[in-house]
PDB file of N, CA, C, O and CB in Angstrom:
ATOM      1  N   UNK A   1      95.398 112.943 123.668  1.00  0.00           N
ATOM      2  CA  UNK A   1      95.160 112.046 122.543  1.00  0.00           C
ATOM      3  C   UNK A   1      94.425 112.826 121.451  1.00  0.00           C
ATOM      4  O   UNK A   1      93.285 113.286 121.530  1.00  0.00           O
ATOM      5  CB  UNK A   1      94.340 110.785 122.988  1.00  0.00           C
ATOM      6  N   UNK A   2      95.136 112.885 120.584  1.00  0.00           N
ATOM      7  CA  UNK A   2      93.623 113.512 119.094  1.00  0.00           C
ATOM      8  C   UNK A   2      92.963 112.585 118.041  1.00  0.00           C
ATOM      9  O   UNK A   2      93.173 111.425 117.684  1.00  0.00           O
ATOM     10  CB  UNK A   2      94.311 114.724 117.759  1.00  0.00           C
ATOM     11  N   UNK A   3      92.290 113.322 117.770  1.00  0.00           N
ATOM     12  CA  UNK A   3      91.025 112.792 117.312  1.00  0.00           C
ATOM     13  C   UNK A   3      91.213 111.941 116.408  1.00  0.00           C
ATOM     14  O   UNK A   3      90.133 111.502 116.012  1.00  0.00           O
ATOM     15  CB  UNK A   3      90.153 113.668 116.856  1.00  0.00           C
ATOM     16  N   UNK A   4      92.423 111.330 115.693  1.00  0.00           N
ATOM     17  CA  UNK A   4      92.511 110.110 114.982  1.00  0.00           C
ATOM     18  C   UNK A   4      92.781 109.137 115.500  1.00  0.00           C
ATOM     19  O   UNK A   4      92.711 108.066 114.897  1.00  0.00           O
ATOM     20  CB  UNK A   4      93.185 110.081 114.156  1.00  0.00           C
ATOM     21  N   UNK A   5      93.235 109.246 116.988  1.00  0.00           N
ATOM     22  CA  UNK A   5      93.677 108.156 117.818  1.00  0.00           C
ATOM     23  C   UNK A   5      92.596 107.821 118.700  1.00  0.00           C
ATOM     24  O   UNK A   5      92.628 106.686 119.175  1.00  0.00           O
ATOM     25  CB  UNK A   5      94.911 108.469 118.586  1.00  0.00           C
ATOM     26  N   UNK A   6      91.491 108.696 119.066  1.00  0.00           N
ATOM     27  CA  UNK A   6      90.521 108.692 119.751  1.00  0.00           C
ATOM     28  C   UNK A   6      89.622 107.437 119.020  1.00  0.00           C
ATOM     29  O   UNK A   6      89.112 106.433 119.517  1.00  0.00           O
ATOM     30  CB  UNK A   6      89.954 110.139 119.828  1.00  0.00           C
ATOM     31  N   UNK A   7      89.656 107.943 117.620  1.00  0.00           N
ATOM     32  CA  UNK A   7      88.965 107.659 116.759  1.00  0.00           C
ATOM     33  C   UNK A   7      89.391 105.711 116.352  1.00  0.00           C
ATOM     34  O   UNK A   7      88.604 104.769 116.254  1.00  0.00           O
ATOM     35  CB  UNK A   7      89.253 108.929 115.634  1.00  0.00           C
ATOM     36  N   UNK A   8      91.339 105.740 116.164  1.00  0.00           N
ATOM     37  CA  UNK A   8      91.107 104.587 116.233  1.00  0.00           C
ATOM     38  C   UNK A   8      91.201 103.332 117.545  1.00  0.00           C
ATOM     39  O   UNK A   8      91.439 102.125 117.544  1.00  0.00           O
ATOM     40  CB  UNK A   8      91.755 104.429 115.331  1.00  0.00           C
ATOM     41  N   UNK A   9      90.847 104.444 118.706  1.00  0.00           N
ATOM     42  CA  UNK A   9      91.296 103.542 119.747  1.00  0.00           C
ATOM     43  C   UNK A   9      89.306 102.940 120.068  1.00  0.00           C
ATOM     44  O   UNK A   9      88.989 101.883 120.614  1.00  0.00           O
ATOM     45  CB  UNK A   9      92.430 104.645 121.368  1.00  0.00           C
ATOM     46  N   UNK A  10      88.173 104.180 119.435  1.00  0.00           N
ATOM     47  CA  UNK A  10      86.865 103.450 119.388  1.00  0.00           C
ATOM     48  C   UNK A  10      86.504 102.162 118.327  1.00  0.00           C
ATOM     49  O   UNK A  10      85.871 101.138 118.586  1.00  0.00           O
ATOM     50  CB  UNK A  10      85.901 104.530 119.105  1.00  0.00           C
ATOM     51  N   UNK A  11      87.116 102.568 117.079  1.00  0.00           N
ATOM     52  CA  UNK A  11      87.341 101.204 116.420  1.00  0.00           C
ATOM     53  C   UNK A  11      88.090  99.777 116.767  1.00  0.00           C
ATOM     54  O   UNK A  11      87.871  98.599 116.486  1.00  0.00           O
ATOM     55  CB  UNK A  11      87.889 101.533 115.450  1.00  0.00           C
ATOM     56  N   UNK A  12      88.838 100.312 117.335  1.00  0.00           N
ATOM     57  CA  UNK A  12      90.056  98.607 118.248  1.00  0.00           C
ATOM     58  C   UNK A  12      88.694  98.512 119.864  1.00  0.00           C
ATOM     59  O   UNK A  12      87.835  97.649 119.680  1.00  0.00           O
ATOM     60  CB  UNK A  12      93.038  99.561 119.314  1.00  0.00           C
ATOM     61  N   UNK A  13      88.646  98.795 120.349  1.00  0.00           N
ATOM     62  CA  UNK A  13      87.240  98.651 121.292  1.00  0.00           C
ATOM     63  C   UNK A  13      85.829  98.526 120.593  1.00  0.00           C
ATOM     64  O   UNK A  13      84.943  98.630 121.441  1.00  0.00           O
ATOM     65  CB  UNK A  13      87.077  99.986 122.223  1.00  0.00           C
ATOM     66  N   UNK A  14      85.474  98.389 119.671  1.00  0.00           N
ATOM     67  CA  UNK A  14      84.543  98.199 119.409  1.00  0.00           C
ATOM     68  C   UNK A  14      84.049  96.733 119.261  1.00  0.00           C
ATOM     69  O   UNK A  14      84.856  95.809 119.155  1.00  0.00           O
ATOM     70  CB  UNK A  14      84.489  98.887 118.600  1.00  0.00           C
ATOM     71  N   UNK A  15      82.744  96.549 119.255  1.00  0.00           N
ATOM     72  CA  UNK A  15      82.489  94.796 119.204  1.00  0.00           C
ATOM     73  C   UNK A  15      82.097  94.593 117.294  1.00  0.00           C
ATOM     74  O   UNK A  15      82.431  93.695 116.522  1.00  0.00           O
ATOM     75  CB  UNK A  15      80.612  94.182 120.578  1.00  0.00           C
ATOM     76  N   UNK A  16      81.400  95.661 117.098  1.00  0.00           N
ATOM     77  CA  UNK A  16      80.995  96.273 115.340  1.00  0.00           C
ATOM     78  C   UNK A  16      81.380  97.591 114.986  1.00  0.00           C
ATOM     79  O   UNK A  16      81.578  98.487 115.806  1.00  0.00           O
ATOM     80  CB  UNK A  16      79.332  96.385 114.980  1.00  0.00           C
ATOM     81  N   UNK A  17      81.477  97.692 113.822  1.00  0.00           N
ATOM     82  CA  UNK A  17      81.335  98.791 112.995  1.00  0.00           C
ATOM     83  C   UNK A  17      80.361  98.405 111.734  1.00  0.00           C
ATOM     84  O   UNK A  17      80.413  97.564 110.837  1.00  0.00           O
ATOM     85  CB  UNK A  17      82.774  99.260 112.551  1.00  0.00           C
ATOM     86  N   UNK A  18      79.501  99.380 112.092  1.00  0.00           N
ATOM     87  CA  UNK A  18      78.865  99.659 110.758  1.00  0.00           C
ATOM     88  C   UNK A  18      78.722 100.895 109.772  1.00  0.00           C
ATOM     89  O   UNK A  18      78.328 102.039 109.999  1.00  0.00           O
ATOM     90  CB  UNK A  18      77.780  99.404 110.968  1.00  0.00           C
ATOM     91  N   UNK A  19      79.261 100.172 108.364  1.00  0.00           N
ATOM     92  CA  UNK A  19      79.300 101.162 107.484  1.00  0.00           C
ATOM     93  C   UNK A  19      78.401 101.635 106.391  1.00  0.00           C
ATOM     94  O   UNK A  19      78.145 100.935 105.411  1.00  0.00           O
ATOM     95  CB  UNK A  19      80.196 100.982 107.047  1.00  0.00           C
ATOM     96  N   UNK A  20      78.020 102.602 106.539  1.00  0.00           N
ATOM     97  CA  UNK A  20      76.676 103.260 105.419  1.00  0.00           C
ATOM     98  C   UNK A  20      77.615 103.718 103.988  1.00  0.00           C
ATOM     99  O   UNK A  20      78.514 104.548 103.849  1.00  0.00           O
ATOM    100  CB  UNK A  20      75.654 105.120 106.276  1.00  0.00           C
ATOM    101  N   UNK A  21      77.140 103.038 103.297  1.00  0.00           N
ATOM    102  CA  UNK A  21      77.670 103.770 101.706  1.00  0.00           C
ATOM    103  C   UNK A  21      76.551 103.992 100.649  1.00  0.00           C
ATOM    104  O   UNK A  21      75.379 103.767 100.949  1.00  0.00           O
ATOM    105  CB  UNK A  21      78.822 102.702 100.827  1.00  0.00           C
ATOM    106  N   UNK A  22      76.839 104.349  99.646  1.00  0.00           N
ATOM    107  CA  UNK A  22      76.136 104.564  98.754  1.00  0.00           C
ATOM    108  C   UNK A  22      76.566 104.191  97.357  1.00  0.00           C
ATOM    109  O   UNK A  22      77.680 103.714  97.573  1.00  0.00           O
ATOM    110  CB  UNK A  22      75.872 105.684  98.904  1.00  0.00           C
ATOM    111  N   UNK A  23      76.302 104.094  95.660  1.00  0.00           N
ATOM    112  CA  UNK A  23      76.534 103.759  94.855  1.00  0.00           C
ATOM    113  C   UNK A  23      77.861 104.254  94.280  1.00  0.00           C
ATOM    114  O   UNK A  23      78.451 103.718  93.342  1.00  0.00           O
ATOM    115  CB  UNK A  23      75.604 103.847  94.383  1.00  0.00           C
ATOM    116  N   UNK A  24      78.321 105.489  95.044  1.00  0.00           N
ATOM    117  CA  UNK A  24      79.576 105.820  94.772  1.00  0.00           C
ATOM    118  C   UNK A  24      81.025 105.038  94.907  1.00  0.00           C
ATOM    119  O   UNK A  24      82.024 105.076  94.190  1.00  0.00           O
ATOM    120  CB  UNK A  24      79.604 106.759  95.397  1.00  0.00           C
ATOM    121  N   UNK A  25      80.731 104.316  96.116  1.00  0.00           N
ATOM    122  CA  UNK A  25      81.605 103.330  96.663  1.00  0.00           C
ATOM    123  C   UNK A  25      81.556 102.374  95.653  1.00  0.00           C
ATOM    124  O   UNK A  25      82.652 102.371  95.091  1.00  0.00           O
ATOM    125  CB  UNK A  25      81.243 102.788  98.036  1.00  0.00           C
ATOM    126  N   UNK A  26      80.867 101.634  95.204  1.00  0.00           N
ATOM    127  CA  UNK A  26      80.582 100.620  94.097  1.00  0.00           C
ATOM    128  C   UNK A  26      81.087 100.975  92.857  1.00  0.00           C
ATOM    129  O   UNK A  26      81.667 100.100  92.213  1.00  0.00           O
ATOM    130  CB  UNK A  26      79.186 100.384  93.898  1.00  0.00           C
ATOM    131  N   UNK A  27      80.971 102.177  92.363  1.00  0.00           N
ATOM    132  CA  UNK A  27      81.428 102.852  91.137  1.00  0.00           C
ATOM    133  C   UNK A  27      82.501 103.090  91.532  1.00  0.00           C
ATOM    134  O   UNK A  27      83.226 103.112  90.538  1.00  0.00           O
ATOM    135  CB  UNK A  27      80.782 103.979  90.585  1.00  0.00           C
ATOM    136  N   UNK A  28      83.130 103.311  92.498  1.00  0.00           N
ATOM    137  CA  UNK A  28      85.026 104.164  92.492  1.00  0.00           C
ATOM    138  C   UNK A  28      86.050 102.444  92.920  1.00  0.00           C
ATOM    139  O   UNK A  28      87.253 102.279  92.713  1.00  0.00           O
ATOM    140  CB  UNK A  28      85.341 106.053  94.666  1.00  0.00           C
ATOM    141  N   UNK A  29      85.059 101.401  93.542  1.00  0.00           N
ATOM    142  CA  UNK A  29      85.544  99.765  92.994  1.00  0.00           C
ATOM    143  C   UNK A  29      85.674  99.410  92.107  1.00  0.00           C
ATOM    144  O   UNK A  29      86.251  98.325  92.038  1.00  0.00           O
ATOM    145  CB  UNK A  29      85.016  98.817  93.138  1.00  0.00           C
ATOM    146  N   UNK A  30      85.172 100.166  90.666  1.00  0.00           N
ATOM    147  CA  UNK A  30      85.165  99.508  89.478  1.00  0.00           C
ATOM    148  C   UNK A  30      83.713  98.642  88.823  1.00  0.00           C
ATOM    149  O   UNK A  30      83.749  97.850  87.881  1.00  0.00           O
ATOM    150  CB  UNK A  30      86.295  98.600  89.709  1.00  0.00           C
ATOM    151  N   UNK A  31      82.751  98.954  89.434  1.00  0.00           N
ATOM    152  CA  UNK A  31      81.487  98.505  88.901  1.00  0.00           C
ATOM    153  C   UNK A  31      81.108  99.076  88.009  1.00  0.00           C
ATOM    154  O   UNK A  31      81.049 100.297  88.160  1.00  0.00           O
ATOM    155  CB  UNK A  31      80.562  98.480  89.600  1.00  0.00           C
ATOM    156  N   UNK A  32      80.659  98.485  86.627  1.00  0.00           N
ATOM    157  CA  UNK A  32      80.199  99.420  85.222  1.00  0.00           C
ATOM    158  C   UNK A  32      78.892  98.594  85.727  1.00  0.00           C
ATOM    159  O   UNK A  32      78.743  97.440  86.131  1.00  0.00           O
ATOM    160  CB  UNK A  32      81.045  99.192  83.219  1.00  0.00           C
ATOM    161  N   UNK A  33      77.831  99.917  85.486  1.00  0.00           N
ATOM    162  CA  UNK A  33      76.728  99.647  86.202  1.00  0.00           C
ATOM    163  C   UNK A  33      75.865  98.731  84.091  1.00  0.00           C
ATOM    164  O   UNK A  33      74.746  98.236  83.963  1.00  0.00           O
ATOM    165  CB  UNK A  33      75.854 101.705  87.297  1.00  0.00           C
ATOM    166  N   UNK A  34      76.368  98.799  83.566  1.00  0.00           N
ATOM    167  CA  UNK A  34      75.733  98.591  82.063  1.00  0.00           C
ATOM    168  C   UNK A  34      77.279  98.018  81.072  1.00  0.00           C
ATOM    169  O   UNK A  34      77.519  98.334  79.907  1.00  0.00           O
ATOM    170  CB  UNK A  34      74.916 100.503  81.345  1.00  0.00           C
ATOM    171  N   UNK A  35      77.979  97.285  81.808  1.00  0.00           N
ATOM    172  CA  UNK A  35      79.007  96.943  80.759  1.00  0.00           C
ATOM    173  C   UNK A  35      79.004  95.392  80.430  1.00  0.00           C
ATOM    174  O   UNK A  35      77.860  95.095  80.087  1.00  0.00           O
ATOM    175  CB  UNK A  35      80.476  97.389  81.271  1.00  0.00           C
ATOM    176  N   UNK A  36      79.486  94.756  80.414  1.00  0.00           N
ATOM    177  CA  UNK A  36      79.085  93.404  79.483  1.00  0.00           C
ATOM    178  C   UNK A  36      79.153  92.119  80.710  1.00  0.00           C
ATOM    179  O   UNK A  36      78.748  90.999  80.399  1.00  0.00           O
ATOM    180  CB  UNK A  36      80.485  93.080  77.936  1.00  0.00           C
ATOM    181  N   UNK A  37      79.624  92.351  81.925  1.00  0.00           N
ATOM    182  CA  UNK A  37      78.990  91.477  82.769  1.00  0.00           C
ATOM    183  C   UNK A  37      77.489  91.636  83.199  1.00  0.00           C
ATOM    184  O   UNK A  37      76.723  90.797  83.672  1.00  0.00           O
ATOM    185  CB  UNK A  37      79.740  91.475  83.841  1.00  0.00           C
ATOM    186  N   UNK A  38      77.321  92.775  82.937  1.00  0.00           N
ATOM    187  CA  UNK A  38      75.840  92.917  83.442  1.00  0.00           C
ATOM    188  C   UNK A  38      75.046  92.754  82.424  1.00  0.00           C
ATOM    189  O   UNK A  38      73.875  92.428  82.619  1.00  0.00           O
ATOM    190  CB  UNK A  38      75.464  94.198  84.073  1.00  0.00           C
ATOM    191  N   UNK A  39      75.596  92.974  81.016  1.00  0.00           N
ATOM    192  CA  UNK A  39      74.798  92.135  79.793  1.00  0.00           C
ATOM    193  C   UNK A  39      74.627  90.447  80.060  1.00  0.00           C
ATOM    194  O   UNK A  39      73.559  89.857  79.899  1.00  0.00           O
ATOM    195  CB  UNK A  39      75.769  92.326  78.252  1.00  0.00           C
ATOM    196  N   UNK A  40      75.455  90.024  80.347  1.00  0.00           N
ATOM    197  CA  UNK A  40      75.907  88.324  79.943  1.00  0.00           C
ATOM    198  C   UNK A  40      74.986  87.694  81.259  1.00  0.00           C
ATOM    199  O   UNK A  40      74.496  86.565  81.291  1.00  0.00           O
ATOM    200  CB  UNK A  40      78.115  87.828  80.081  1.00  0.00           C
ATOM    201  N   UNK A  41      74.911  88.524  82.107  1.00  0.00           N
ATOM    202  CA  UNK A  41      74.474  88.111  83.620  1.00  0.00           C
ATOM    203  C   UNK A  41      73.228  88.149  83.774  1.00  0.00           C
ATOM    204  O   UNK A  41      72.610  87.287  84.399  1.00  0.00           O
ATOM    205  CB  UNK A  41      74.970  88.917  84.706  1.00  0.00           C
ATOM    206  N   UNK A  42      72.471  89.595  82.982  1.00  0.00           N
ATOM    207  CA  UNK A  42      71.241  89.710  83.322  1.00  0.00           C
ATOM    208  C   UNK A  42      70.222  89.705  81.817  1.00  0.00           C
ATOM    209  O   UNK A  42      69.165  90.308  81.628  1.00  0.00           O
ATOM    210  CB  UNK A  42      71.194  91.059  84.258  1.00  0.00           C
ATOM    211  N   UNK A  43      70.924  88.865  80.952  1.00  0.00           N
ATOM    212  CA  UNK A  43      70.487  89.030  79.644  1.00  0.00           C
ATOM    213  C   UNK A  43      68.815  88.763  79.558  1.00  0.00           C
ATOM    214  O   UNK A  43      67.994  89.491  79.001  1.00  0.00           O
ATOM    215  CB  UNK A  43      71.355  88.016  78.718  1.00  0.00           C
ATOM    216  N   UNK A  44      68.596  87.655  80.189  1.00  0.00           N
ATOM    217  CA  UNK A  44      67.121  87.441  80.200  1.00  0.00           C
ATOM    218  C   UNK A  44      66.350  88.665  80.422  1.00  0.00           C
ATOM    219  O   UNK A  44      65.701  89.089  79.466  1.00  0.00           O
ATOM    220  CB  UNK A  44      66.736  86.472  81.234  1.00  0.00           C
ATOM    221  N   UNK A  45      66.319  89.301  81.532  1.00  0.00           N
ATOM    222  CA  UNK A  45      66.141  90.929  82.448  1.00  0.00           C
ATOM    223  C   UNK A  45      66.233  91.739  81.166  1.00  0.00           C
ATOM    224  O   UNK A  45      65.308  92.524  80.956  1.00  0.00           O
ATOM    225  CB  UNK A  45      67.638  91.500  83.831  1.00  0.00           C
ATOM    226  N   UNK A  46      66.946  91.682  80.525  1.00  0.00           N
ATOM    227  CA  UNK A  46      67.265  92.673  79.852  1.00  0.00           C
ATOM    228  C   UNK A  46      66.401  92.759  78.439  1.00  0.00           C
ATOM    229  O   UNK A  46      65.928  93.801  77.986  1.00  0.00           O
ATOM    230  CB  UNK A  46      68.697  92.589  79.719  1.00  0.00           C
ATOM    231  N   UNK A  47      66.293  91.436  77.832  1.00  0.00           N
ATOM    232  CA  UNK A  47      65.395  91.189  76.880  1.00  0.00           C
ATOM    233  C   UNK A  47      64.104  91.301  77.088  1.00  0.00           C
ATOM    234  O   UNK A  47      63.365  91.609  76.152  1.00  0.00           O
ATOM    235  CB  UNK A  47      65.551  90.162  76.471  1.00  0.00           C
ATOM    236  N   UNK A  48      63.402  90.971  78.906  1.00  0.00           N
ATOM    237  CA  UNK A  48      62.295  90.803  78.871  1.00  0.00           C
ATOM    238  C   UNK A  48      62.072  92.090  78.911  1.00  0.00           C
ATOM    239  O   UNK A  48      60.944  92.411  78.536  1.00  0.00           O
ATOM    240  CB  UNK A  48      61.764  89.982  79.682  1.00  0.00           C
ATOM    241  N   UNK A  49      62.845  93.031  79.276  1.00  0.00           N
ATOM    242  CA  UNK A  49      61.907  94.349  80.106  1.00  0.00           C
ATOM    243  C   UNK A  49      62.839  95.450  79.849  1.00  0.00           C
ATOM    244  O   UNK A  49      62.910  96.427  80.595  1.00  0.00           O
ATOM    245  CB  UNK A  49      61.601  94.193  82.034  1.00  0.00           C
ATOM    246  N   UNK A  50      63.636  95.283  78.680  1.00  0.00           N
ATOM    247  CA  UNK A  50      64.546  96.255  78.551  1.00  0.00           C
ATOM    248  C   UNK A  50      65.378  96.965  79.099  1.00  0.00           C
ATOM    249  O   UNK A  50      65.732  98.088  78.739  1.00  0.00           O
ATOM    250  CB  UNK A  50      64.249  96.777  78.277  1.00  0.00           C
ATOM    251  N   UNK A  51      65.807  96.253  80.158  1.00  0.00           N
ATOM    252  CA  UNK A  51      66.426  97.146  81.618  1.00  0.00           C
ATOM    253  C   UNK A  51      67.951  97.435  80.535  1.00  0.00           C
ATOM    254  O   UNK A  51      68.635  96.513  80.091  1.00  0.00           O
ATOM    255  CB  UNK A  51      66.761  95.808  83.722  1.00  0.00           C
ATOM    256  N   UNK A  52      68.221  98.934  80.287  1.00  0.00           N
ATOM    257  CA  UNK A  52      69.774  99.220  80.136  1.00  0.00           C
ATOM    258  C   UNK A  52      70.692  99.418  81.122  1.00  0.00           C
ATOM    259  O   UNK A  52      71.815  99.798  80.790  1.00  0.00           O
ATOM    260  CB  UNK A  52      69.979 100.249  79.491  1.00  0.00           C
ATOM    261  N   UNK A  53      70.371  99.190  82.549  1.00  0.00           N
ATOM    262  CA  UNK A  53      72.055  99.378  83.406  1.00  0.00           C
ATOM    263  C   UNK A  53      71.543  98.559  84.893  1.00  0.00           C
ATOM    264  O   UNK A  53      70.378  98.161  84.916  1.00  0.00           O
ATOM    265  CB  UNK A  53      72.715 101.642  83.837  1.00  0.00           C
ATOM    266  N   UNK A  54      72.123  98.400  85.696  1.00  0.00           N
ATOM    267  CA  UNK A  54      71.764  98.250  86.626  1.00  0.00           C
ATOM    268  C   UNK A  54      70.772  99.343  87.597  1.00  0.00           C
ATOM    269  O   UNK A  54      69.735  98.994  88.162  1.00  0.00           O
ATOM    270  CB  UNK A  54      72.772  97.907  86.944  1.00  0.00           C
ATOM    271  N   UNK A  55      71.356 100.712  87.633  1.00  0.00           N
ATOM    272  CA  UNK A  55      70.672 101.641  88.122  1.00  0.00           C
ATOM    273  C   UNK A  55      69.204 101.372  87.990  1.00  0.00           C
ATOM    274  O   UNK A  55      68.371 101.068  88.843  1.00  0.00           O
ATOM    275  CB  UNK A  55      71.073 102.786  87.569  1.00  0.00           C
ATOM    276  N   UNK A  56      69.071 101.624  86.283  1.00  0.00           N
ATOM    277  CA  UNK A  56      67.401 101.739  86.130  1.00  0.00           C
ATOM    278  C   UNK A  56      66.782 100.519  86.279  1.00  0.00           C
ATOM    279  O   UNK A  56      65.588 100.505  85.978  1.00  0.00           O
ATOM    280  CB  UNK A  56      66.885 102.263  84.732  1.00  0.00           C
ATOM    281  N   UNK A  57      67.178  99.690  86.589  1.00  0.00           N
ATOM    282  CA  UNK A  57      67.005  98.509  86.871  1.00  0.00           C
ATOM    283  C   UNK A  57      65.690  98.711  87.857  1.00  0.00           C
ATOM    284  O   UNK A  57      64.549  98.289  87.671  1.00  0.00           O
ATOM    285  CB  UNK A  57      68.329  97.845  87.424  1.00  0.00           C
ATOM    286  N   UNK A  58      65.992  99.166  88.506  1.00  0.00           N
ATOM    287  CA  UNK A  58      64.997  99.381  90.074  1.00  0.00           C
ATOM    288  C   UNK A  58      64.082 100.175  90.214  1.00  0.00           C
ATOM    289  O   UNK A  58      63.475 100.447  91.249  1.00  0.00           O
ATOM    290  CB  UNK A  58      65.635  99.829  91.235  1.00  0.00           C
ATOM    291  N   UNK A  59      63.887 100.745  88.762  1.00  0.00           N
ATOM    292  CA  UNK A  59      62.313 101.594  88.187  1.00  0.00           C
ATOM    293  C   UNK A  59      61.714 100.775  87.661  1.00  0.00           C
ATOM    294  O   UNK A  59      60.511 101.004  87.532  1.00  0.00           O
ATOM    295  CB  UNK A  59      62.277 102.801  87.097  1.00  0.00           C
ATOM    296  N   UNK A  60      62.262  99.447  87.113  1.00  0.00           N
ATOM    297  CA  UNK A  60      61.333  98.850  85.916  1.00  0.00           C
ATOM    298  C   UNK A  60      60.317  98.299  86.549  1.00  0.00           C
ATOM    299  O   UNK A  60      60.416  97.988  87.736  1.00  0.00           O
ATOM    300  CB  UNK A  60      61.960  97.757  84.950  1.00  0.00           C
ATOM    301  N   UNK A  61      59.180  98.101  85.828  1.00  0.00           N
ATOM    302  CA  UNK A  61      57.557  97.692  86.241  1.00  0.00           C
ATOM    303  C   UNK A  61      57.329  96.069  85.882  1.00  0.00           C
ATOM    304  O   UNK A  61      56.680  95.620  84.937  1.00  0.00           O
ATOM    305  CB  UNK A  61      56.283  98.731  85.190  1.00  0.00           C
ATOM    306  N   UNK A  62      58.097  95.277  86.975  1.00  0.00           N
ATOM    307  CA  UNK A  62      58.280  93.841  86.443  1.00  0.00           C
ATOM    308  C   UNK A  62      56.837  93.488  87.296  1.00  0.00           C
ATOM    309  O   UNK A  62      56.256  93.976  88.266  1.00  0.00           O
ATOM    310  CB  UNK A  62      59.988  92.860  86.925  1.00  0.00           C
ATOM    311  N   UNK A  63      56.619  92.401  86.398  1.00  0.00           N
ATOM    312  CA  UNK A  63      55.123  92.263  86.069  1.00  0.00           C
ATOM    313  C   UNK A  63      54.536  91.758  87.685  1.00  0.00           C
ATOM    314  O   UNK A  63      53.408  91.941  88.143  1.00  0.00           O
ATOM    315  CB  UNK A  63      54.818  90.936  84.616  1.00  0.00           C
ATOM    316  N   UNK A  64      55.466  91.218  88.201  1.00  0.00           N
ATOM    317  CA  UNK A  64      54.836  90.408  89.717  1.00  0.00           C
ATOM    318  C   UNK A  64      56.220  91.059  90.777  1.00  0.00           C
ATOM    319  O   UNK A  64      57.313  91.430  90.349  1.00  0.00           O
ATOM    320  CB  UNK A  64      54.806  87.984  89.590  1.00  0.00           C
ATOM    321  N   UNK A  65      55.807  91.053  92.116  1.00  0.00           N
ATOM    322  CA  UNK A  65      56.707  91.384  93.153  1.00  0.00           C
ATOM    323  C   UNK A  65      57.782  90.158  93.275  1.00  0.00           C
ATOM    324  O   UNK A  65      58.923  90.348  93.696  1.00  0.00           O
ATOM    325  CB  UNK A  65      55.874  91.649  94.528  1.00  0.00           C
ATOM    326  N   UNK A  66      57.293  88.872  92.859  1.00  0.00           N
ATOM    327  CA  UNK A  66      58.121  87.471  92.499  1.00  0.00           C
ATOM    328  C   UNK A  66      59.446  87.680  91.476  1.00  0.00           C
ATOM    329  O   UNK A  66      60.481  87.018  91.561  1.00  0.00           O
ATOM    330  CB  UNK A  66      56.995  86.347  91.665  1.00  0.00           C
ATOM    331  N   UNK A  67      59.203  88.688  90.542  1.00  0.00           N
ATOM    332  CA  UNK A  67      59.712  89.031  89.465  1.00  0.00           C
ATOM    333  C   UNK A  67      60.815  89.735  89.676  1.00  0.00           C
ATOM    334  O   UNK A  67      61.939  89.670  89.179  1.00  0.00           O
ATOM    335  CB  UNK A  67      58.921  89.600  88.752  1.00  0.00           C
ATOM    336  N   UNK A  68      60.124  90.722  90.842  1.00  0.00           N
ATOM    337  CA  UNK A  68      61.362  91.249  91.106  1.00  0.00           C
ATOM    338  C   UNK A  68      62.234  91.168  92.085  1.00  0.00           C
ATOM    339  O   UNK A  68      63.252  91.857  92.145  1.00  0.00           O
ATOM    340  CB  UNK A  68      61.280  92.163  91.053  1.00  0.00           C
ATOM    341  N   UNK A  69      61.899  90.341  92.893  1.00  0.00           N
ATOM    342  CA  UNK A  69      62.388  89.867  93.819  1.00  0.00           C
ATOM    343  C   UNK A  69      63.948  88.455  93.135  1.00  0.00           C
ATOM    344  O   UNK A  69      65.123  88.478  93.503  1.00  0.00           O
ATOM    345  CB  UNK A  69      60.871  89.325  94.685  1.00  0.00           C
ATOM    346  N   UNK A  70      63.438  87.656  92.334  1.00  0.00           N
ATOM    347  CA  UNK A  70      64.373  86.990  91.644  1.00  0.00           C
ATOM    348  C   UNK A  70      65.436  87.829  90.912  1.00  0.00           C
ATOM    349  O   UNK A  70      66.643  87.612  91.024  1.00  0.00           O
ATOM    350  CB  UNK A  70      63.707  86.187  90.778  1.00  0.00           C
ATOM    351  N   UNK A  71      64.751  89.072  89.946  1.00  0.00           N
ATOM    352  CA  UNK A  71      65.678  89.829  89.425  1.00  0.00           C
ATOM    353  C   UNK A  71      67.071  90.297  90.287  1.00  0.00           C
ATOM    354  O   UNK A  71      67.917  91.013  89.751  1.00  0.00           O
ATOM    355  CB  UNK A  71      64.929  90.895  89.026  1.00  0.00           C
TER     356      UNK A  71
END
């Protein structure tokens, strides 16, 4: 048996798979991390605290852990 069949005979036996990704996966789906759904969506966010994209989103210094937790 080789290793793609090995491979999908542990996936068909399996009870889970879990998959680790990163922001790349999200971006090669088609996510514009700063394009006009994320204007229209997060406009408040954006006015209060100037956030320009989603990325930097998750540096900004929102005023309470409440704050950012809703964000």
């Amino acid at each position: 048996m080789d290793k793609i069949q090995q491979f999908r005979q542990l996936i068909a036996d399996a009870d889970y798979v879990l998959i680790g990704a990163g922001a790349g996966l999200s971006a090669a789906a088609g996510l514009d991390y700063a394009g006009e759904d994320f204007r229209r969506k997060f406009r408040e966010w954006i006015n209060r605290y100037g956030i320009p994209d989603l990325y930097t989103s998750g540096f900004s210094p929102f005023e309470t852990e409440e704050e950012r937790r809703a964000y």
